[in-house]
TIDRENTI-432719 format. One record per atom (N, C-alpha, C): x, y, z; residue in three letters; residue number from 1; atom name. Coordinates in pm, 1 decimal. Each point is the difference from the previous one (the first is absolute). Layout:
<rs>
- u  v  w  res  n  atom
- X  Y  Z  ALA  NUM  CA
...
</rs>
This chain:
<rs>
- u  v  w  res  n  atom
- 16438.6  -5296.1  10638.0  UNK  1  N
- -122.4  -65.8  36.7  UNK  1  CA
- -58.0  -70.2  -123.2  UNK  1  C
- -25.8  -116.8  14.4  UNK  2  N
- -76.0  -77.8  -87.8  UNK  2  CA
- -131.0  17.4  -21.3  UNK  2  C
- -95.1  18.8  -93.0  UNK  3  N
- -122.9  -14.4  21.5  UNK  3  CA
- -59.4  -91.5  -86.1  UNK  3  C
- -104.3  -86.3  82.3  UNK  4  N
- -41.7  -136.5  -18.7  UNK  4  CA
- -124.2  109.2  -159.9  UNK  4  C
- -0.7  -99.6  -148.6  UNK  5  N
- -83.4  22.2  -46.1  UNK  5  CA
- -95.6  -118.1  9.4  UNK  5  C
- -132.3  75.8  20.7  UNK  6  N
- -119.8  -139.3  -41.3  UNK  6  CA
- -21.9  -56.6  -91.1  UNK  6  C
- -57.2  -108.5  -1.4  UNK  7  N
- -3.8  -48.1  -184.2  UNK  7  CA
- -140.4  123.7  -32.8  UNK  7  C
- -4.8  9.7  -122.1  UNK  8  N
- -122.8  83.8  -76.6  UNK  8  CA
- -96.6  -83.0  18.5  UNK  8  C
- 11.2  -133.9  -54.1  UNK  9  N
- -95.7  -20.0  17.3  UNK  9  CA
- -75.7  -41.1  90.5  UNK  9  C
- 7.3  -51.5  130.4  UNK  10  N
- -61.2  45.2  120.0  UNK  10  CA
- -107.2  135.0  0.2  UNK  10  C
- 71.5  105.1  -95.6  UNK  11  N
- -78.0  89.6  38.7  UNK  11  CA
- -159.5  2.8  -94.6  UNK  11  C
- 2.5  -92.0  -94.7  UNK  12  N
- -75.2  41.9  -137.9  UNK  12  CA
- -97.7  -174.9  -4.6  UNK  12  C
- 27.1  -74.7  72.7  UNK  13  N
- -91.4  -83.6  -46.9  UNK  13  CA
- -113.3  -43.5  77.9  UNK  13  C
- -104.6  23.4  -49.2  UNK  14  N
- -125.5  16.5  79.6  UNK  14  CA
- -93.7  -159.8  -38.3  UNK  14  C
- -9.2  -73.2  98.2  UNK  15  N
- -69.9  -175.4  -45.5  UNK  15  CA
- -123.8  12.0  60.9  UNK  15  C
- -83.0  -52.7  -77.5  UNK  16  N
- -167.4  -24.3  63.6  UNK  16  CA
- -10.8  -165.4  -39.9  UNK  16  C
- -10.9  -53.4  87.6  UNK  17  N
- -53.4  -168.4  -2.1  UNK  17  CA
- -86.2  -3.9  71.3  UNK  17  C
- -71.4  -129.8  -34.2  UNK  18  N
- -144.5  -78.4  95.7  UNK  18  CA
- -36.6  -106.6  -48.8  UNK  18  C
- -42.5  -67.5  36.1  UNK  19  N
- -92.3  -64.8  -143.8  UNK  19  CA
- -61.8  53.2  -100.5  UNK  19  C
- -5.2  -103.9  -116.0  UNK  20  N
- -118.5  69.6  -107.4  UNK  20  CA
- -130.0  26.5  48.1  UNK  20  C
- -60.0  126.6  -30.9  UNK  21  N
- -103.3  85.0  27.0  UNK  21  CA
- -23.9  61.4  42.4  UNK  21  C
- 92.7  84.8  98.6  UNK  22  N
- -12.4  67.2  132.2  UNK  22  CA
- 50.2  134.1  -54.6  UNK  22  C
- 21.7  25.5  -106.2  UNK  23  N
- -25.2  121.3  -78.0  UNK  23  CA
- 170.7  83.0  -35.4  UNK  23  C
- 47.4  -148.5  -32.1  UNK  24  N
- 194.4  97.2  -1.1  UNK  24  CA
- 20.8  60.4  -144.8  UNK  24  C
- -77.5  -53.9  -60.6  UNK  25  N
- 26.5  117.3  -128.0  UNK  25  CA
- -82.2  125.1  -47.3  UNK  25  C
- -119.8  -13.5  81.5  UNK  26  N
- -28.2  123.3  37.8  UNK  26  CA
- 56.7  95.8  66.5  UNK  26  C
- 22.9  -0.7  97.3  UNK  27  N
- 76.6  82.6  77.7  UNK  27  CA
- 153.5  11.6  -33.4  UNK  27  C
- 60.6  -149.0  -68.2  UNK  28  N
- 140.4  102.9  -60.6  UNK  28  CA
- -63.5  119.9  -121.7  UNK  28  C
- -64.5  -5.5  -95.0  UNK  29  N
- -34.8  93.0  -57.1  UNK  29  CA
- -39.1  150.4  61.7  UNK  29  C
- -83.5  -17.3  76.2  UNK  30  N
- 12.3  169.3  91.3  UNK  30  CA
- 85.8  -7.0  66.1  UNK  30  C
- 55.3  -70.4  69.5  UNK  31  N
- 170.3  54.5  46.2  UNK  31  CA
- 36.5  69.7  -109.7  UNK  31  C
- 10.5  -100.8  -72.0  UNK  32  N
- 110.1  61.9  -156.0  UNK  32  CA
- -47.0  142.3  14.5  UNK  32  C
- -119.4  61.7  -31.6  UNK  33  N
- -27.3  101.2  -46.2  UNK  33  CA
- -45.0  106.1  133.3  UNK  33  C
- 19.6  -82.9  79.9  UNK  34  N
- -27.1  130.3  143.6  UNK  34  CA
- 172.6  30.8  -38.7  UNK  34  C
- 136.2  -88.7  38.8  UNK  35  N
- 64.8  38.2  37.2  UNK  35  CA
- 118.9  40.8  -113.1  UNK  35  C
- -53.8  -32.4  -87.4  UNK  36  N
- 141.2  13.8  -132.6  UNK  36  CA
- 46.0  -68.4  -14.2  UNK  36  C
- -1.9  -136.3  45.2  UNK  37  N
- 115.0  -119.3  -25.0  UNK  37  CA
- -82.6  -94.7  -96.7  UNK  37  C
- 36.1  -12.9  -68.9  UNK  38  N
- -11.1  -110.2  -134.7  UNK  38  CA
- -83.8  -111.5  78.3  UNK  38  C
- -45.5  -104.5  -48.0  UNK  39  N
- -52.4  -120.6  53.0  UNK  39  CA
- 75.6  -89.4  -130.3  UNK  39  C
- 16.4  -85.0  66.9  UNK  40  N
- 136.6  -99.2  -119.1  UNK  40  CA
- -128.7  -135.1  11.5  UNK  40  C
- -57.5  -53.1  -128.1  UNK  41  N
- -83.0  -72.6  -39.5  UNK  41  CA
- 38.7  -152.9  -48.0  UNK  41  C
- 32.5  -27.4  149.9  UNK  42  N
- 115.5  -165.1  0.7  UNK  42  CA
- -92.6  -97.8  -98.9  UNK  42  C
- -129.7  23.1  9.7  UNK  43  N
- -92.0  -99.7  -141.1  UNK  43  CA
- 118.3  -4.7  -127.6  UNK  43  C
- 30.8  89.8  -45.1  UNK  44  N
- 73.9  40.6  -122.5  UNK  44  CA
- 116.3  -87.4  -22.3  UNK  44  C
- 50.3  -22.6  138.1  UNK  45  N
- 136.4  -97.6  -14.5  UNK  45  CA
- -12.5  -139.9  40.4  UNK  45  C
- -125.9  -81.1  3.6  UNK  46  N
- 13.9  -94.8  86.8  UNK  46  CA
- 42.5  -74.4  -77.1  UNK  46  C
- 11.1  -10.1  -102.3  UNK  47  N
- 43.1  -109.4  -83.0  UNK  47  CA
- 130.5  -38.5  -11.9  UNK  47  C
- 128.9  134.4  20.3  UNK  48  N
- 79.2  36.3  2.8  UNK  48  CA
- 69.9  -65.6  149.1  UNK  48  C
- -89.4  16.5  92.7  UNK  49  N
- 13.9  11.0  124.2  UNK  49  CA
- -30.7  -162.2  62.9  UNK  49  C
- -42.7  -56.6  -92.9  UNK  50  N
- -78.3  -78.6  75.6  UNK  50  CA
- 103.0  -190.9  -49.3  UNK  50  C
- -0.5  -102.9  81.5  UNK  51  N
- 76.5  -79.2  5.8  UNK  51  CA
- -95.6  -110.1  -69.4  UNK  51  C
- -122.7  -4.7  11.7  UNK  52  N
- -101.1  -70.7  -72.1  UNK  52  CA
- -139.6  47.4  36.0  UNK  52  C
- -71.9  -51.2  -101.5  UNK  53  N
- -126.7  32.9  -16.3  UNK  53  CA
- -129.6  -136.2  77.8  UNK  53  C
- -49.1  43.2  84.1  UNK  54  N
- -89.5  -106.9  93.9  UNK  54  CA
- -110.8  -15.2  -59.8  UNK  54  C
- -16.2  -95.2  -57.0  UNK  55  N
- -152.4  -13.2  -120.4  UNK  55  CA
- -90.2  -8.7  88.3  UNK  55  C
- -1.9  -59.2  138.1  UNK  56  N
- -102.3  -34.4  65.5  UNK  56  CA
- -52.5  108.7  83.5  UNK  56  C
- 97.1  87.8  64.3  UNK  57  N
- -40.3  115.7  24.2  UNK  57  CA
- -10.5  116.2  -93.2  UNK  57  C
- 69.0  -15.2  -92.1  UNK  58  N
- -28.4  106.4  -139.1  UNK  58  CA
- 22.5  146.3  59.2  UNK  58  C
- 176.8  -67.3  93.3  UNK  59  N
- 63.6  125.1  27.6  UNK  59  CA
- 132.0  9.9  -79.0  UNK  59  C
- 89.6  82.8  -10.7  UNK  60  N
- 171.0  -12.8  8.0  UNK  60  CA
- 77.3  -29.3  126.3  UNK  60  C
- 69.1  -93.9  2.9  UNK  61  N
- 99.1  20.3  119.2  UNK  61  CA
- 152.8  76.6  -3.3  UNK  61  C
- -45.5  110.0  41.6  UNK  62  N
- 87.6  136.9  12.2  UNK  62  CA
- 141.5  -64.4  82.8  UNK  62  C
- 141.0  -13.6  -67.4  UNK  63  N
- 117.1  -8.3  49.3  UNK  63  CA
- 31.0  130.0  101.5  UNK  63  C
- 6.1  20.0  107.4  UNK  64  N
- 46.2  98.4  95.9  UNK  64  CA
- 105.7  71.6  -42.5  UNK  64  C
- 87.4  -55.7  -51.6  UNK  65  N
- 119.9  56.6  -47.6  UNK  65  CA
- 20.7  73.9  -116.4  UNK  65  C
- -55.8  7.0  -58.5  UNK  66  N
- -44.4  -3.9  -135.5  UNK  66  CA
- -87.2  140.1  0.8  UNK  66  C
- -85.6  -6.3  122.7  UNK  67  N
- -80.6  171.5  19.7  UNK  67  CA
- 86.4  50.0  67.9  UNK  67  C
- 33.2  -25.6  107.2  UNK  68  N
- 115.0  86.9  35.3  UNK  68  CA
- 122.2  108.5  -94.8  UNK  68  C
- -0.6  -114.1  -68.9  UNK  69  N
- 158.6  53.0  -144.5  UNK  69  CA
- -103.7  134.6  -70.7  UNK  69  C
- -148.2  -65.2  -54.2  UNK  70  N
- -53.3  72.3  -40.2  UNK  70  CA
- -41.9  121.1  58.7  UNK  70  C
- -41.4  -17.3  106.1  UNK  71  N
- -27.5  123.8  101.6  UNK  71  CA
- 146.0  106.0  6.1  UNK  71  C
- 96.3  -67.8  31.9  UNK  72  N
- 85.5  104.8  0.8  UNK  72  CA
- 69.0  93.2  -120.4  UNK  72  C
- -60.3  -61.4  -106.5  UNK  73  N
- 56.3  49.3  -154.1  UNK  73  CA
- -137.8  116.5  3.9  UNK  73  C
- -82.0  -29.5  2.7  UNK  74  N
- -92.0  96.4  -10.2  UNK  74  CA
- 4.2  122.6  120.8  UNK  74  C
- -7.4  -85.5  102.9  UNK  75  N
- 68.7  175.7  110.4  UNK  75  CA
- 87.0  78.8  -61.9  UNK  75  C
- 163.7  -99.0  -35.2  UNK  76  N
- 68.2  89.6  -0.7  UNK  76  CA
- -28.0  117.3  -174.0  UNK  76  C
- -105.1  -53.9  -19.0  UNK  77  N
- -24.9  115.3  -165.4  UNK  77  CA
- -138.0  74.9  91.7  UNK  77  C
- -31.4  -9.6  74.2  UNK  78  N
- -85.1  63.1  59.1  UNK  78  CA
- -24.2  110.3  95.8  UNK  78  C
- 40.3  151.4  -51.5  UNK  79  N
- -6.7  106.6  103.5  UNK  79  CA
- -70.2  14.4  117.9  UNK  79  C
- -138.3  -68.7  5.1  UNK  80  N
- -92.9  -1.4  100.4  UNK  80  CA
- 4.1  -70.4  92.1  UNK  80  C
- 54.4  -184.1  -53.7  UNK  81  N
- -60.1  -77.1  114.5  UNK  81  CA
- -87.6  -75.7  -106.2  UNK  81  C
- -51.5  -98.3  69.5  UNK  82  N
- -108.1  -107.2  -60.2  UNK  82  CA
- -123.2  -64.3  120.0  UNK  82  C
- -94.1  -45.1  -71.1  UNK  83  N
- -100.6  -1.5  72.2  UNK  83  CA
- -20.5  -137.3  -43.6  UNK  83  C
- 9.3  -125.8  47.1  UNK  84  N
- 2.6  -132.0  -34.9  UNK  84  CA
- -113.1  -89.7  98.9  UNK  84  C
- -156.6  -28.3  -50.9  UNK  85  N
- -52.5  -88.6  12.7  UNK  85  CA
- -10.7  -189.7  -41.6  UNK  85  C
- 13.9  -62.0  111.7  UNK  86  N
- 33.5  -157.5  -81.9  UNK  86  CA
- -3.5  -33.4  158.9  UNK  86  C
- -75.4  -108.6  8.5  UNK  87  N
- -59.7  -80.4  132.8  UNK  87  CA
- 148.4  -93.5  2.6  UNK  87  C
- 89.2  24.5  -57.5  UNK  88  N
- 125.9  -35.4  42.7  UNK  88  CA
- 97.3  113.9  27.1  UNK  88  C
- -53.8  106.6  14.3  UNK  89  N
- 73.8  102.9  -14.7  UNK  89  CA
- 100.2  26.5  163.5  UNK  89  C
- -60.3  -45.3  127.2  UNK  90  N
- 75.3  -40.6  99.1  UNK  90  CA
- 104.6  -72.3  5.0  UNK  90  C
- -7.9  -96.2  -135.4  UNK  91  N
- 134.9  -89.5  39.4  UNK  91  CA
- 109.6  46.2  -67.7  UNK  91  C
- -5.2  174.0  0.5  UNK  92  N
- 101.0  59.0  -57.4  UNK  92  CA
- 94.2  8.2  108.1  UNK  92  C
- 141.5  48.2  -34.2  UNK  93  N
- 80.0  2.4  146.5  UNK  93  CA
- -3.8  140.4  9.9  UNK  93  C
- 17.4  -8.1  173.2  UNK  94  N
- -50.3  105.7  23.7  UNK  94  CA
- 58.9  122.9  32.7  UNK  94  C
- 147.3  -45.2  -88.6  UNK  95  N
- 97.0  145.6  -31.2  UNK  95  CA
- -55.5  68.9  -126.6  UNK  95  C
- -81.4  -82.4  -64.5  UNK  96  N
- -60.4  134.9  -123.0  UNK  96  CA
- -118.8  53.8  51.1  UNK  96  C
- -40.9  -47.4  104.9  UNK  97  N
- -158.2  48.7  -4.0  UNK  97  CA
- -21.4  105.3  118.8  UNK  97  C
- -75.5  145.5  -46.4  UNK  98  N
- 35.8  65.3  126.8  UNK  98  CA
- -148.9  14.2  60.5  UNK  98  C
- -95.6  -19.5  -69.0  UNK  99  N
- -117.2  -14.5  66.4  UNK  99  CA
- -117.0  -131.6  -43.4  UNK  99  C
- -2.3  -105.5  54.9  UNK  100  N
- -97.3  -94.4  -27.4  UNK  100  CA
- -178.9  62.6  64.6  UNK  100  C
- -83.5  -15.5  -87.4  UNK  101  N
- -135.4  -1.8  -13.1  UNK  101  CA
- -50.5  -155.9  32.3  UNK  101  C
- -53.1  -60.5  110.0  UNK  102  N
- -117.7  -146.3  -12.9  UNK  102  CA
- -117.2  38.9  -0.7  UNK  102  C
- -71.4  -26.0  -94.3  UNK  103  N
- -118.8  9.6  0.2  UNK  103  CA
- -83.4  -147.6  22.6  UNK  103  C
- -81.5  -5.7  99.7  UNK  104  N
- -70.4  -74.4  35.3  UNK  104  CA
- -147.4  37.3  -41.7  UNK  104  C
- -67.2  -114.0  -11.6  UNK  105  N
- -160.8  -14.3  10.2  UNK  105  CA
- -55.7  -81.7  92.3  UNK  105  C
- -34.2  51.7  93.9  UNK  106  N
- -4.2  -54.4  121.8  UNK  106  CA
- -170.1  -106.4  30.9  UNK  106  C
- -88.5  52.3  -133.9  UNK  107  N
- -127.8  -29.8  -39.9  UNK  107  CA
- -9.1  -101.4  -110.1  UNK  107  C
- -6.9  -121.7  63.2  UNK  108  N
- 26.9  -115.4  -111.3  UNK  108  CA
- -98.2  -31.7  -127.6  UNK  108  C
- -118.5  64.8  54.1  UNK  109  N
- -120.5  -39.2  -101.1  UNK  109  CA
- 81.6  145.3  -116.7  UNK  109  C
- 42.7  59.4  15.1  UNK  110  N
- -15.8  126.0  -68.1  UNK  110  CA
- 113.9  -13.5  -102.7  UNK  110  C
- 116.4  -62.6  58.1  UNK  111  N
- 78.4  -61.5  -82.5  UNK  111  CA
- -13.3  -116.0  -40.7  UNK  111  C
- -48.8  -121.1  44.4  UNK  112  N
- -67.7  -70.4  -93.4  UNK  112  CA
- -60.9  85.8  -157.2  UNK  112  C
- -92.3  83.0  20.7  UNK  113  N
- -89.4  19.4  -104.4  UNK  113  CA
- 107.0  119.1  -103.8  UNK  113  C
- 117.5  52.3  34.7  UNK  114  N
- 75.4  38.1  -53.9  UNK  114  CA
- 53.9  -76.4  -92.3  UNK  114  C
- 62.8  -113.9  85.0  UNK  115  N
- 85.6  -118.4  -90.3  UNK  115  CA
- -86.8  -31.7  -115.0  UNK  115  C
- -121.3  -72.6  27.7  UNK  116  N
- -128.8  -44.5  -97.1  UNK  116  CA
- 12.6  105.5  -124.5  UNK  116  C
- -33.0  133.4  50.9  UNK  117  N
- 4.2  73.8  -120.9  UNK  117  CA
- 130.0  -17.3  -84.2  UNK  117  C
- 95.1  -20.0  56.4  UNK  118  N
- 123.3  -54.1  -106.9  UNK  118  CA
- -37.8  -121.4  -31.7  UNK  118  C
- -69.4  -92.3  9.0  UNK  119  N
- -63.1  -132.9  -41.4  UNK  119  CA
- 157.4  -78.8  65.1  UNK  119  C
- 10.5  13.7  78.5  UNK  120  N
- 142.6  -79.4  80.6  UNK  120  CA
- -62.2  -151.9  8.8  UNK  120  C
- 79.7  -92.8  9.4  UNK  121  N
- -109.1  -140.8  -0.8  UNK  121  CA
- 8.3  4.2  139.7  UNK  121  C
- -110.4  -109.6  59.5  UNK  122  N
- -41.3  -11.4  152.5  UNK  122  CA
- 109.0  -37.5  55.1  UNK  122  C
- 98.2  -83.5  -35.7  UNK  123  N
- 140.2  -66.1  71.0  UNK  123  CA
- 68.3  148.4  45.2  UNK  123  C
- 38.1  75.4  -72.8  UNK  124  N
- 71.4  110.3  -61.1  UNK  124  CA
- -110.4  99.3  110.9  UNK  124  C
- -53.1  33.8  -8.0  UNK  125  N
- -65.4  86.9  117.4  UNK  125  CA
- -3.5  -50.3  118.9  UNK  125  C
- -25.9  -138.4  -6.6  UNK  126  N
- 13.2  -61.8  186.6  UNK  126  CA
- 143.4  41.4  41.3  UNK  126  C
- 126.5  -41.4  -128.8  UNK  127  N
- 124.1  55.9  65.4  UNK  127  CA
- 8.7  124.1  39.8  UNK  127  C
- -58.2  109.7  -68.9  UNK  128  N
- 84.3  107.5  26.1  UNK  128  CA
- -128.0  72.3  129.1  UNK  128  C
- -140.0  -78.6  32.9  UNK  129  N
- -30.9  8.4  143.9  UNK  129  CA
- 59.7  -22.4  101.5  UNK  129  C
- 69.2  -139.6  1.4  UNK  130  N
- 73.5  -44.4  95.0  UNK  130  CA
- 125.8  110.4  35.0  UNK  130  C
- 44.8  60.9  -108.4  UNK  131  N
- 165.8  46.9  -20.7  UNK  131  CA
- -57.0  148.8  75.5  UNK  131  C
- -102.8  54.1  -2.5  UNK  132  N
- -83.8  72.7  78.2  UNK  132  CA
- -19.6  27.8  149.6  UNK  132  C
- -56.6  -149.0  39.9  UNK  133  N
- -52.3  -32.1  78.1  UNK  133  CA
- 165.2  -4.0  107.4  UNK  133  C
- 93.5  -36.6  -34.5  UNK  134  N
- 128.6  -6.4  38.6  UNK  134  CA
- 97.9  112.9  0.7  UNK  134  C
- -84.4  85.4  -72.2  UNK  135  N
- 111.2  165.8  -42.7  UNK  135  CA
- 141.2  -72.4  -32.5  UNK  135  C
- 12.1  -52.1  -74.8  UNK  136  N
- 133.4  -84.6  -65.4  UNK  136  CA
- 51.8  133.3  -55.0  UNK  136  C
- -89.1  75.8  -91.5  UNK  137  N
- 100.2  112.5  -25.5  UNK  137  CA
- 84.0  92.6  76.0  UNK  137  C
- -88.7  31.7  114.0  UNK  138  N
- 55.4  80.6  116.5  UNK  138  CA
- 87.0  -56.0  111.7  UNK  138  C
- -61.6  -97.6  14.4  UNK  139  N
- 139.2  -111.9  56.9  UNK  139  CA
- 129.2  -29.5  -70.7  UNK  139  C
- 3.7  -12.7  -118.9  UNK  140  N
- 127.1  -32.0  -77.6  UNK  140  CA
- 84.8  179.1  8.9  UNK  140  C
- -63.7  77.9  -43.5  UNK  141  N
- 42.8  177.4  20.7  UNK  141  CA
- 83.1  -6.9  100.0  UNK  141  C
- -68.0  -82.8  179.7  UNK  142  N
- 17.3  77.2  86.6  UNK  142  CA
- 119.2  -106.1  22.4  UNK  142  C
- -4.2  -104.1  -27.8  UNK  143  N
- 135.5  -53.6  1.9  UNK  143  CA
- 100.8  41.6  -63.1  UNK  143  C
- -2.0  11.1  -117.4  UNK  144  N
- 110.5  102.8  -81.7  UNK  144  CA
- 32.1  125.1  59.0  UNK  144  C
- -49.8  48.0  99.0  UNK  145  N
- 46.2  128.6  46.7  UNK  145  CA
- -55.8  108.0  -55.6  UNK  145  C
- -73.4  -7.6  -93.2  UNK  146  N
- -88.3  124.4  -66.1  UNK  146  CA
- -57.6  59.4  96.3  UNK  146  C
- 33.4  164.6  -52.2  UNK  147  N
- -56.1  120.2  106.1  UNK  147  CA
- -161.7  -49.2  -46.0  UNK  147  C
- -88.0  -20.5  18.3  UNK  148  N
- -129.5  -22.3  27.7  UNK  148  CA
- -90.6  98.0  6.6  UNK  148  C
- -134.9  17.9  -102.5  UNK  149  N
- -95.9  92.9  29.0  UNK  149  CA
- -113.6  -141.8  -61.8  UNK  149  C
- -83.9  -8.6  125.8  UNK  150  N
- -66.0  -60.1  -89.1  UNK  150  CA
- -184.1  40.6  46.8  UNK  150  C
- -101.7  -29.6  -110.9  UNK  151  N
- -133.4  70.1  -46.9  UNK  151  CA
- -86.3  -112.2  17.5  UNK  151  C
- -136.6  -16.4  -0.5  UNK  152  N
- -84.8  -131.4  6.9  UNK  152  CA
- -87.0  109.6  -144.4  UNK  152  C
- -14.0  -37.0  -98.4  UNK  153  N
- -98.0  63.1  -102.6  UNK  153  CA
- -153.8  -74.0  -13.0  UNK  153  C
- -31.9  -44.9  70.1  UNK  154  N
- -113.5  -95.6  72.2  UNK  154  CA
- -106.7  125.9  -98.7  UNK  154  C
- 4.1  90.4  79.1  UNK  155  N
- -125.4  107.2  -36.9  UNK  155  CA
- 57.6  79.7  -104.5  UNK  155  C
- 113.7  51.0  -84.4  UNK  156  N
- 38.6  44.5  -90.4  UNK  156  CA
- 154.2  52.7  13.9  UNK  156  C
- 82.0  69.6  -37.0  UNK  157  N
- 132.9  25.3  39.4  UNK  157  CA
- 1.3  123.1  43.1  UNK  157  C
- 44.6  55.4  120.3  UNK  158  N
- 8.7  83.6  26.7  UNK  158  CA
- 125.5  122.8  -39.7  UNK  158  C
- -0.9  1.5  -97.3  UNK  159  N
- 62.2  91.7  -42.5  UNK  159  CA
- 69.5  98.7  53.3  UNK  159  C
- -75.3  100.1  36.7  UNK  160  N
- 44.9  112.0  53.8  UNK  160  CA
- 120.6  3.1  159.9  UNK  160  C
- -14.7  -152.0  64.7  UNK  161  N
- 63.9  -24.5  123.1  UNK  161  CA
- 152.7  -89.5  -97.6  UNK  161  C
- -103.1  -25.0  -121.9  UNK  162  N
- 170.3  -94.2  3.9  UNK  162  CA
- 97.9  81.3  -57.6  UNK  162  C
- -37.7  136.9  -80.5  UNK  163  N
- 60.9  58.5  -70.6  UNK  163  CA
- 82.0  128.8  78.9  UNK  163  C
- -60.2  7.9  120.0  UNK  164  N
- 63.8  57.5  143.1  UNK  164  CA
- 113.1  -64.5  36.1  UNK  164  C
- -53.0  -166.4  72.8  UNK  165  N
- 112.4  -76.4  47.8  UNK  165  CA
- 130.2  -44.2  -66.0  UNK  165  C
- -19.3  47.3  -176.2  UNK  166  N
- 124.8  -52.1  -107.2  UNK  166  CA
- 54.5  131.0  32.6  UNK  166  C
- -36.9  116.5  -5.4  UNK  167  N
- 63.3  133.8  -12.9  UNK  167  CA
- 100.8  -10.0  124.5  UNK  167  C
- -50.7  -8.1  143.6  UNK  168  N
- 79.4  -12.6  114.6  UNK  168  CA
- 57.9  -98.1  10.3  UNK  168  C
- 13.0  -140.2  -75.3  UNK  169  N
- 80.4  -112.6  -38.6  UNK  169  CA
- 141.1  41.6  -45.7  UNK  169  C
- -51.7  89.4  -133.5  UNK  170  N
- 156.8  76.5  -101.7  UNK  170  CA
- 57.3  35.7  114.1  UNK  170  C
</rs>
């Protein structure tokens, strides 16, 4: 008898995307520390990661391929698993990813005044309302086939339900 092995990492990589503000690096951080799994701090590599630098948005443009390679070098040194926030973090494929997080803000004034506090310019916040207003993040997930949990943090993150729904996710 043959027996089929799974890839590992399926089992270990945990993605939270949304748009900016809706609270994904917050909550990868108490993941991290509710559940034991590291939170991997993709800021650190974008430079590395990234195919050019957008002066006008005064973002990186992150090569897909490129996090992927990276993502899997770090699983495989990684006993736990990884906990990876990045509002591109859906357009991972979705043989590494065994549980996707969308976090939505379903309260536009509230994320508006989020963005502001990052001093985001007005162009740059109308986009990522619109990208909102469209659940582009959760739409792109649900096309990729990502197992799906997704939160509205409108009134704050609910923690305690999401840290339930990841446990019965594993």
């Amino acid at each position: 008898m043959i027996k089929m092995i799974k890839n590992p990492t399926t089992k270990r990589l945990i993605i939270i995307t949304g748009t900016p503000g809706v609270g994904k690096s917050t909550l990868a951080n108490a993941l991290s520390s509710q559940l034991k799994i590291p939170r991997l701090d993709l800021s650190r590599y974008y430079h590395q990661l990234s195919t050019t630098y957008d002066r006008k948005k005064r973002c990186y443009i992150i090569d897909r391929k490129k996090l992927a390679v990276l993502l899997r070098e770090k699983l495989k040194a990684s006993r736990r698993g990884l906990i990876v926030d990045s509002h591109t973090a859906h357009l991972l494929p979705r043989t590494m990813v065994k549980v996707g997080l969308v976090l939505t803000c379903s309260d536009l004034k509230i994320l508006r005044r989020r963005l502001q506090k990052r001093k985001y310019s007005q162009k740059k916040i109308q986009e990522n309302l619109q990208a909102e207003i469209f659940q582009i993040c959760l739409e792109e997930a649900r096309e990729r086939g990502h197992t799906i949990l997704a939160f509205d943090t409108s009134s704050g993150i609910p923690y305690q339900k999401i840290f339930r729904a990841v446990r019965k996710s594993l």
